[in-house]
C-alpha positions in Angstrom: 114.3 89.3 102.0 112.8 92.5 100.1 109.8 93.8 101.4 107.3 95.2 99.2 107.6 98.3 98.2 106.3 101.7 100.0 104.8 99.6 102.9 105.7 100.0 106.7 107.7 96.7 107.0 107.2 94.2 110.1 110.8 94.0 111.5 110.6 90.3 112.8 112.0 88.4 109.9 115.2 87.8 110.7 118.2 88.1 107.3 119.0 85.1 106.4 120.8 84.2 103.0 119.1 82.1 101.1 121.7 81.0 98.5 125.2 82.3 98.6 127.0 84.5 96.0 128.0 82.1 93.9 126.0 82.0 90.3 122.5 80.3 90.5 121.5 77.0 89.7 118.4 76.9 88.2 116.2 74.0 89.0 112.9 72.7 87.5 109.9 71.6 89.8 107.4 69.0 89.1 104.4 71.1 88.4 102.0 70.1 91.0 104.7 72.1 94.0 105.2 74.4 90.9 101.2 75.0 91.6 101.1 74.8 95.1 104.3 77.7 95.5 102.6 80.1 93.2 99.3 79.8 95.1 101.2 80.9 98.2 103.4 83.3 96.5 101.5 87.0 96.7 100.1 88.2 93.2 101.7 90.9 91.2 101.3 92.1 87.7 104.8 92.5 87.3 106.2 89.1 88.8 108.3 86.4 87.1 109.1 83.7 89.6 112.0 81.0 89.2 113.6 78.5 91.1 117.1 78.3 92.1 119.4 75.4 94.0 120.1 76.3 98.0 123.1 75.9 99.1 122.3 76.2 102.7 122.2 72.2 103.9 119.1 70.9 106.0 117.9 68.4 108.0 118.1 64.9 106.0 114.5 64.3 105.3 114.3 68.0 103.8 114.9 69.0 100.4 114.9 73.1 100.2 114.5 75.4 96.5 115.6 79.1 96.9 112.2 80.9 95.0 113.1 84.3 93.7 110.4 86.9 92.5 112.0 89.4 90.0 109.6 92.2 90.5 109.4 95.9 90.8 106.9 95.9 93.4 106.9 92.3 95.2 110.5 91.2 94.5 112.4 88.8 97.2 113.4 85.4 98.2 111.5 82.5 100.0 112.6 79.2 101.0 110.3 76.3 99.7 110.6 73.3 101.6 109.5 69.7 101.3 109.7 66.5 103.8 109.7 63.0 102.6 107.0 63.0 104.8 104.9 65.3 102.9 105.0 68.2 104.4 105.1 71.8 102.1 106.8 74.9 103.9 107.1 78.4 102.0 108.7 81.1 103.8 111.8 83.0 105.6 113.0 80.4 108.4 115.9 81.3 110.5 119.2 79.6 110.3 120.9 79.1 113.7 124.2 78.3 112.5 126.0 80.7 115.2 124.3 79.0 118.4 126.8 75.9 118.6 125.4 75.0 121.7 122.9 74.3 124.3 119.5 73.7 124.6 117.0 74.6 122.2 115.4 77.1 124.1 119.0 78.8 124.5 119.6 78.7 120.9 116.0 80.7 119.9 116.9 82.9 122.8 120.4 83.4 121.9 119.7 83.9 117.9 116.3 86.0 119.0 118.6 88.4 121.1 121.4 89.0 119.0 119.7 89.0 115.6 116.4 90.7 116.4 117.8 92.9 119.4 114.3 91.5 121.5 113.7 89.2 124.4 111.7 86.2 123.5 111.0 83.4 125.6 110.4 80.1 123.8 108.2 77.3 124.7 108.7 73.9 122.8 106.7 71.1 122.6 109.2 67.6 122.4 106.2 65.7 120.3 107.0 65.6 117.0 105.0 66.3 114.2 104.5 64.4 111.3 107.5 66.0 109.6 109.9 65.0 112.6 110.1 68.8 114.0 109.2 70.2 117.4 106.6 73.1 117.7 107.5 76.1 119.1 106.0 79.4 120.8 108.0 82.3 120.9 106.9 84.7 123.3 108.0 88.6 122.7 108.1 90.9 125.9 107.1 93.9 124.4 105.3 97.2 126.2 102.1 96.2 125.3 102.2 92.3 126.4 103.6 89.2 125.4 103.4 88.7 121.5 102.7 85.0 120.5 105.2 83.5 117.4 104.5 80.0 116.2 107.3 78.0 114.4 108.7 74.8 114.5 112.4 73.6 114.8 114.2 70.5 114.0 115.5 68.4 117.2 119.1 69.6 116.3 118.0 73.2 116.8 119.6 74.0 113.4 116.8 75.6 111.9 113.6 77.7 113.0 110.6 77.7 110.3 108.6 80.5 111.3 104.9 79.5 110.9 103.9 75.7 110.0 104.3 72.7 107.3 101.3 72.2 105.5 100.1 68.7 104.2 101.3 68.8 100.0 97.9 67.5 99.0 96.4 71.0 101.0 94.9 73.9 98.9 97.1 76.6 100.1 94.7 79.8 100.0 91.9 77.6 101.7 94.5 76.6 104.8 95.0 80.4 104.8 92.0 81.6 105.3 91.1 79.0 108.3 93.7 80.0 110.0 92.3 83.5 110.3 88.7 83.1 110.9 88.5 82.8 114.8 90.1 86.4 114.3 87.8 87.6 111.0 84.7 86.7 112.9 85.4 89.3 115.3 86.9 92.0 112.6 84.9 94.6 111.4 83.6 94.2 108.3 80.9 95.4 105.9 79.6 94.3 102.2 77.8 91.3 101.4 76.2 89.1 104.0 76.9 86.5 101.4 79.4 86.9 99.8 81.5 85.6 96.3 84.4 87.5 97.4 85.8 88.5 100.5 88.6 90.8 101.1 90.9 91.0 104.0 93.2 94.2 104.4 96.0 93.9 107.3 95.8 97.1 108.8 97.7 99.4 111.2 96.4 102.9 112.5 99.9 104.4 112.8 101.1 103.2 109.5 101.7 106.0 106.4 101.2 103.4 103.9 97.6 102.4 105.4 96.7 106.0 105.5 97.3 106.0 101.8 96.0 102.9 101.2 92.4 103.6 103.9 90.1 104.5 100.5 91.2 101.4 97.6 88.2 99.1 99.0 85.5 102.4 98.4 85.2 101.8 94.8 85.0 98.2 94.9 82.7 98.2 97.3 80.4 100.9 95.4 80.6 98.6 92.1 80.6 95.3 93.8 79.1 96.1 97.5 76.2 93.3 97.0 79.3 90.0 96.1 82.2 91.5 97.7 82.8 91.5 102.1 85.8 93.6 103.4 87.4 92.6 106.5 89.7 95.0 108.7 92.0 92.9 110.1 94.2 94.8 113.2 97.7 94.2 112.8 99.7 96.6 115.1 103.0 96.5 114.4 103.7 97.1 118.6 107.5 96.7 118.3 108.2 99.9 116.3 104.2 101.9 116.2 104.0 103.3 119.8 100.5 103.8 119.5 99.0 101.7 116.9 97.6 99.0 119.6 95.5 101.8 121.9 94.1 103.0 118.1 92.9 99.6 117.6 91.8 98.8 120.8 89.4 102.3 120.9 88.1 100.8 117.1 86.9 97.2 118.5 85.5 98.8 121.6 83.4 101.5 119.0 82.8 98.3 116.7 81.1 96.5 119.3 78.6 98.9 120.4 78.1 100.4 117.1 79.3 97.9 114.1 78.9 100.5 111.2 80.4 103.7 113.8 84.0 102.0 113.1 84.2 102.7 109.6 83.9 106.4 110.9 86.6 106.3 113.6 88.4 104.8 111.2 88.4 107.5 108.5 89.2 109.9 111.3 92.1 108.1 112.6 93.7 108.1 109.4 92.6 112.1 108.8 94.6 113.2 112.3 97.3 110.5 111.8 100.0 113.1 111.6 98.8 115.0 114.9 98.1 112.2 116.7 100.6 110.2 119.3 101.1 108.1 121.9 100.0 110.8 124.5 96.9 112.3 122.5 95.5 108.6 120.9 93.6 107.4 124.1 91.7 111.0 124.7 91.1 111.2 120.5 89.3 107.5 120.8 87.4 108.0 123.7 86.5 111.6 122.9 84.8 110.3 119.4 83.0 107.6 121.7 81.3 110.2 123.6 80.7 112.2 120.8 78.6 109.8 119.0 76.5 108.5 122.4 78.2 105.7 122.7 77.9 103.6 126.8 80.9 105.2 128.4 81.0 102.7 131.0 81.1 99.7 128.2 83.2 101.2 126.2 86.4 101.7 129.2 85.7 98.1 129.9 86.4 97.1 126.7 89.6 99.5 125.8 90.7 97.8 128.9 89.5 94.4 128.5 92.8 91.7 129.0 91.0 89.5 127.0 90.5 92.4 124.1 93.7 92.5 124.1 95.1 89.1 124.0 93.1 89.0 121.4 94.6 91.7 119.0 98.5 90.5 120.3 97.5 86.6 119.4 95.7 87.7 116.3 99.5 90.0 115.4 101.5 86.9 116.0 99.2 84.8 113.5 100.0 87.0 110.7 103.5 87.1 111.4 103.3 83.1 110.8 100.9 82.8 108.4 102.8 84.8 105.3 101.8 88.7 106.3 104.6 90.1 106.3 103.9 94.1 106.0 101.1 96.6 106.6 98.9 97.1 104.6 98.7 93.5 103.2 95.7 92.5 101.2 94.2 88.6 101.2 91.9 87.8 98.8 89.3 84.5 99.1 92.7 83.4 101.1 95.0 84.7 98.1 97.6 87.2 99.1 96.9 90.5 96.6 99.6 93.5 95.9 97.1 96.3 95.5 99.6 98.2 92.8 99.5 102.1 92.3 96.2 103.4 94.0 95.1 99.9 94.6 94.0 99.6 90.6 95.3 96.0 90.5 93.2 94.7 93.3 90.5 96.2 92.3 91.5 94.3 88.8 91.9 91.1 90.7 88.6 91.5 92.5 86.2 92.2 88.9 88.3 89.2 87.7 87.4 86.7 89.9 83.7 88.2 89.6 83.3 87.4 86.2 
């Protein structure tokens, strides 16, 4: 699957082939899933989406549509899948097709291994949902703690859908956005208290393109700061961004002494980026927490808070399951938003939805 473009990409999706290289079928949907995919599908100025025939075979009560976005900016593949049940799934899911046997937890750990070069340890729940499948946990040993991934997987262990199904009858952006406000609630954020429009941004300290991308809310926030609420949402990529997780960590403990401090730790996170490393980040945070009076005592408690931290690694593994896919990734009233050159087309999307 292509990433979108000029972004630092999270590297847990496994490749998977979606339709082989034989020419496409094209294939017409009904147009309520017609509705229901472009919903979930990010938007981009530039996209022309169509539907092609998979190839891959699935479990009986499945029927699977290969999604293609032609695209300059946001081109790629999904997988849209339906039960006869009435479950909706859009995403990457991994194809086991190499693990012949064993148990399910030794497929995942076998695929997991030699496809993603990481230890996970999976957990699976034997009570089938509605849509016949087993839920799933993936755990991630990484540096910084375990790393949460929710799925589910067919009995057979033949196929992995990373993240869940979703009732057909659902409004996609609204299931969105529940998922993510345990996490939003404790996000910094600023704007309106009330707000028409509220815009998420999944951010990561260490990443170039976030560093770029740190000023597209300042302008919609000046024209639109009394109906529009910006949410920093920390999504450390931990696997590959050495020092991403300590950066966020010294940002929630500023944010919850001083709320409207973060915004200035922020800016100067992303002014050093370039000098700053694993060995320097801890000092840089803590030095700016001293230099602006903050409790000392509070803030080490928090940077070192288990729970704190939990936190941020469960709140990681939700986006991975829940459609964000890079950094920085922009979610709009539960809308998934390319920004476009200098962030003009969210700012675009933003005024439309205003008007």
């Amino acid at each position: 699957m292509k990433k979108l473009v000029s972004l630092c990409v999270v590297l847990l999706t496994a490749a998977v082939v979606l339709a082989a290289d034989t020419p496409p079928v094209p294939v017409k949907l009904d147009a309520k899933l017609d509705r229901m995919i472009r919903d979930a599908l990010p938007v981009c100025s530039d996209s022309a989406v169509s539907y092609q025939a998979m190839v891959h075979k699935l479990p009986a009560n499945f029927t699977g549509t290969v999604v293609v976005i032609d695209s300059k900016r946001c081109a790629g593949q999904f997988l849209n899948v339906v039960s006869k049940e009435g479950g909706f799934y859009l995403g990457v899911p991994w194809f086991l097709d190499d693990e012949k046997s064993g148990t399910i937890e030794q497929k995942l750990k076998e695929f997991t291994w030699s496809k993603l070069q990481s230890n996970f340890t999976p957990v699976v729940d034997r009570t089938k949902t509605r849509d016949g499948l087993y839920k799933v946990t993936l755990l991630q040993t990484t540096e910084s703690g375990n790393l949460p991934l929710e799925g589910e997987i067919d009995p057979a262990g033949t196929i992995f859908f990373v993240g869940h199904f979703k009732p057909l009858n659902e409004d996609v952006r609204t299931s969105r956005l529940k998922v993510f406000e345990p996490f939003l609630a404790l996000s910094p954020s600023t704007g309106a208290a009330k707000p028409a429009v509220t815009v998420v941004e999944f951010s990561d300290f260490e990443c170039p393109s976030c560093q770029h991308a740190s000023t597209f809310m300042k302008p919609i926030l000046e024209r639109h700061g009394d109906k529009v609420r910006y949410v920093r949402y920390d999504l450390p990529l931990v696997a590959n961004h050495p020092w991403a997780l300590a950066a966020a960590l010294g940002g929630r403990a500023v944010h919850n002494q001083k709320p409207e401090l973060f915004w200035e730790y922020k800016k100067q996170v992303y002014e050093n980026q370039d000098k700053l490393n694993a060995f320097l980040i801890e000092d840089f945070a803590r030095n700016f927490a001293k230099d602006h009076d903050l409790d000392m005592q509070k803030y080490d408690a928090d940077v070192n808070s288990p729970a704190l931290k939990e936190s941020l690694m469960k709140g990681i593994g939700t986006a991975f399951a829940n459609d964000i896919r890079a950094t920085p990734t922009y979610m709009v009233n539960g809308t998934l938003v390319d920004p476009g050159e200098a962030g003009k087309a969210l700012e675009s999307y933003v005024a439309s939805l205003l008007k």
